[in-house]
N, C-alpha and C positions, 0 to 999 in steps of 0.2 A: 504494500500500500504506500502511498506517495506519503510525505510530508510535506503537509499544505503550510506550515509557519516558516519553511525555510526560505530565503528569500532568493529572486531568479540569480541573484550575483555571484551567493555566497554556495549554490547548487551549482553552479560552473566554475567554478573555483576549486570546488570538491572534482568534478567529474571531469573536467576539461582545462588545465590548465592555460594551454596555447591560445583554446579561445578565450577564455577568462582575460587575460593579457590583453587582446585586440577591444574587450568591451561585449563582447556577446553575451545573454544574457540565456540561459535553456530557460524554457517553461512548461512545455507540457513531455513526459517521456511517457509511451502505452504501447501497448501489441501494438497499432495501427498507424501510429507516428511521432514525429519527434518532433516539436516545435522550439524556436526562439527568434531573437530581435539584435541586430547591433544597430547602432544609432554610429554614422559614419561621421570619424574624426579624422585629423591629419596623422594620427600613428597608422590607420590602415589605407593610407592612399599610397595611390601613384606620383608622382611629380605632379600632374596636372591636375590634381586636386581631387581624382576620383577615386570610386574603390578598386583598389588593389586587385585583380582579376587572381593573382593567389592567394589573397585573404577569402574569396570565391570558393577557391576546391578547397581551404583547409575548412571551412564551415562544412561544406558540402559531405568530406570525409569523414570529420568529427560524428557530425548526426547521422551517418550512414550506419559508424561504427558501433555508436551507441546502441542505436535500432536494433542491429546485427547482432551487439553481444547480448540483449535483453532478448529477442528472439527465439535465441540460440540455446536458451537457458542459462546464459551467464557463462558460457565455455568462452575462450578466447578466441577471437578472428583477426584476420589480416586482412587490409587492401590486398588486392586482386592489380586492378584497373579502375583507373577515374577519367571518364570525360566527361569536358562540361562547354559548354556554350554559352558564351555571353552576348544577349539583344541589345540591352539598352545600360546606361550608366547611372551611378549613385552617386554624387557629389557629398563633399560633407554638410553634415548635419542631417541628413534623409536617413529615414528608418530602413533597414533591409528586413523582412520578414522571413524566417527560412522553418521550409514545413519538407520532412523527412517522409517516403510514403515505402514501403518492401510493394515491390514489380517481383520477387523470385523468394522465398523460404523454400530451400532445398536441405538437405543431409550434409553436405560438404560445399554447398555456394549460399551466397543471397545476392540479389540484385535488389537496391535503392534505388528509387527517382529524390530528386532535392530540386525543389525549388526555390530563387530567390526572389522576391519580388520589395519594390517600394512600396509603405506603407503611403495610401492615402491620407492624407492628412484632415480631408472633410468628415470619411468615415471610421477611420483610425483601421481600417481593414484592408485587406491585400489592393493595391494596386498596379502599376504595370510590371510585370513579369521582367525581371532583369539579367538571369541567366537561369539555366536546368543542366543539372549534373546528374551522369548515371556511373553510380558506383558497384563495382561487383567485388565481393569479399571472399576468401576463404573462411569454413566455420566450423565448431565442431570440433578445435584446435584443444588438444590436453591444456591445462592450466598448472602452470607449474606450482610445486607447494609453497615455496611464498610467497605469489602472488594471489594467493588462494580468495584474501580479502578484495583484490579489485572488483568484483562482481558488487560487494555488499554497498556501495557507494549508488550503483545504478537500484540494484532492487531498491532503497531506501527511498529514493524519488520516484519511482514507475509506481502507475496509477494500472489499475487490473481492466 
């Protein structure tokens, strides 16, 4: 069962360090997806002011992985392969919305769709779609014994 008092910060800090670093926020982890937000500053741009096209895949991997290893039952996985595509651009200060969905639950693979999109700021809800990532993972992987606790950080957040 999730823990609803922890806050989106301090839950990606726990689970995700790298993104935690860039400002990402996780907020919903479940069988059916993985959501959060980064709110786009000058630590994840480009020179020209946008976002970072591999601050892009590392989101994109992050909630793939997470998805994968909650899926999985908490076994360990690996990236596989990541492609991603970028439409349109985030400048700073625009919200990125990134929603995690499984395309594959297999025995030994999974495939993620991710999507990123700018948050509307009329509706505070998705607006236009700014890149899609499809990540395929290895899963199923033994977990070594001590790292036996990584798992216990995701169940802790994941909602049933």
């Amino acid at each position: 069962m999730g823990d609803a008092t922890a806050s989106s910060s301090s839950k990606t800090a726990e689970l995700d360090a790298p993104l935690h670093a860039l400002g990402f926020e996780i907020e919903e982890i479940s069988p059916s997806r993985i959501t959060g937000r980064l709110v786009v500053t000058p630590i994840c741009c480009q020179p020209f002011k946008l976002l970072h096209g591999g601050v892009s895949a590392l989101i994109a991997e992050g909630l793939a992985s997470m998805g994968a290893h909650r899926a999985s039952g908490y076994s360990r996985v690996a990236g596989m392969q990541l492609s991603i595509s970028h439409f349109r651009s985030a400048g700073v200060g625009d919200t990125v919305l990134a929603r995690a969905v499984p395309v594959h639950i297999g025995r030994s693979t999974q495939v993620w769709e991710v999507k990123l999109s700018k948050m509307d700021t009329s509706t505070l809800g998705e607006g236009p779609q700014i890149a899609e990532a499809r990540v395929t993972l290895l899963c199923n992987l033994p977990v070594p014994d001590e790292m036996k606790s990584v798992g216990e950080s995701l169940r802790k957040y994941s909602r049933l």
